[in-house]
C-alpha positions as CSV (number, residue, x, y, z in Angstrom):
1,X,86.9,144.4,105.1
2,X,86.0,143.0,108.4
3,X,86.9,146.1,110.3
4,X,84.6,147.9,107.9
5,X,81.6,145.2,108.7
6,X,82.8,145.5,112.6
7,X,82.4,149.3,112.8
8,X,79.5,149.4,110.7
9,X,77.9,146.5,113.2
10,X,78.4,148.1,116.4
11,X,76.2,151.5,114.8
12,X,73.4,149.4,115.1
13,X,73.8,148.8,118.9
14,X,74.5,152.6,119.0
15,X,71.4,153.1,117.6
16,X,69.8,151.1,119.5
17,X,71.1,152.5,122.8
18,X,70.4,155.9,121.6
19,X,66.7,155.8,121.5
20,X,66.7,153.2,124.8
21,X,68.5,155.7,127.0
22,X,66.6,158.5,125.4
23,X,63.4,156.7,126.0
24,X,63.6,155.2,129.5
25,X,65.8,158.6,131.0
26,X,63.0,160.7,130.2
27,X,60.5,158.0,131.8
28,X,62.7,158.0,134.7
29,X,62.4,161.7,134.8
30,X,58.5,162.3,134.1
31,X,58.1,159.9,136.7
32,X,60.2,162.5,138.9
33,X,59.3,165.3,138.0
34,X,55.1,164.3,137.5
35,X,55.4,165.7,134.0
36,X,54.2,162.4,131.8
37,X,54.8,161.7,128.9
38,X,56.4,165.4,127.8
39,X,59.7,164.1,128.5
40,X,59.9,160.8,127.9
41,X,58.9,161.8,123.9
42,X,61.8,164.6,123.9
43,X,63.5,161.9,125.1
44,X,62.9,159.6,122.7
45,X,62.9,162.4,119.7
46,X,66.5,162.8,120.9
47,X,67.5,159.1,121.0
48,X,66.1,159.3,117.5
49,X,67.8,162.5,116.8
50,X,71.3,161.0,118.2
51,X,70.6,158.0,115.9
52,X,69.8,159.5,112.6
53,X,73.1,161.6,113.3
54,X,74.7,158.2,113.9
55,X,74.0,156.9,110.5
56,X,74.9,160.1,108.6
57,X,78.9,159.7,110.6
58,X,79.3,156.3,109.6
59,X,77.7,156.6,105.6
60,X,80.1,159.8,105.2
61,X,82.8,157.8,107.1
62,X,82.4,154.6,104.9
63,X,81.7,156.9,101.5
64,X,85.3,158.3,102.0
65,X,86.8,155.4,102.9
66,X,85.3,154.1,99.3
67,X,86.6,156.8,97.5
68,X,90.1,156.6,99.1
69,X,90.0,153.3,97.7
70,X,89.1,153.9,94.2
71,X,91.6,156.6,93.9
72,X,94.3,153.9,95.2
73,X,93.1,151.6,92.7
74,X,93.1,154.2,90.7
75,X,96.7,155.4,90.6
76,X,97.9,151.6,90.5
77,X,96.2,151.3,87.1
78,X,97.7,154.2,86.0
79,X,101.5,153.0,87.0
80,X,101.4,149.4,85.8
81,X,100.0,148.5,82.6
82,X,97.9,145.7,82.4
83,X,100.2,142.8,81.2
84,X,98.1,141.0,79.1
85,X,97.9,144.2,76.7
86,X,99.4,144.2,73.4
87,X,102.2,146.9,73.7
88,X,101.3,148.1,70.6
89,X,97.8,148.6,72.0
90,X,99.4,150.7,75.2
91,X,99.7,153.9,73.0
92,X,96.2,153.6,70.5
93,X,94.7,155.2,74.0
């Protein structure tokens, strides 16, 4: 659980990161290169681009880490019956 809430805290500083660096590297470069703002906005679009892609790992990431889960949970069920059924009620299902 907590390593869950841990690696699912620290996207958000990636994200964050992502469109900073994107931003303020291409500042840095317009301000090199004379070409403001053109770079520092593909800059950005990229931080925002490496940030959206960011979000899509970790969902898919935490989506199978759910359904590994529910198939664990799913197989215990299956092995142990629940032992406050009836046995006569194990094989009306």
């Amino acid at each position: 659980m907590w390593r869950i809430a841990g690696f699912t805290g620290a996207v958000g500083i990636e994200v964050a990161l992502a469109i900073t660096i994107g931003y303020f590297g291409g500042h840095w470069l317009d301000r090199k290169l004379g070409t403001a703002p053109v770079i520092t906005i593909i800059g950005f679009v990229g931080g925002v681009g490496a940030a959206v892609k960011a979000l899509i790992r970790v969902t898919r990431d935490y989506q199978k880490k759910l359904n590994e889960e529910d198939r664990l949970e799913a197989t215990e069920n299956k092995k142990s019956p629940d032992p406050n059924q009836d046995p006569d009620d194990i094989n009306a299902n």
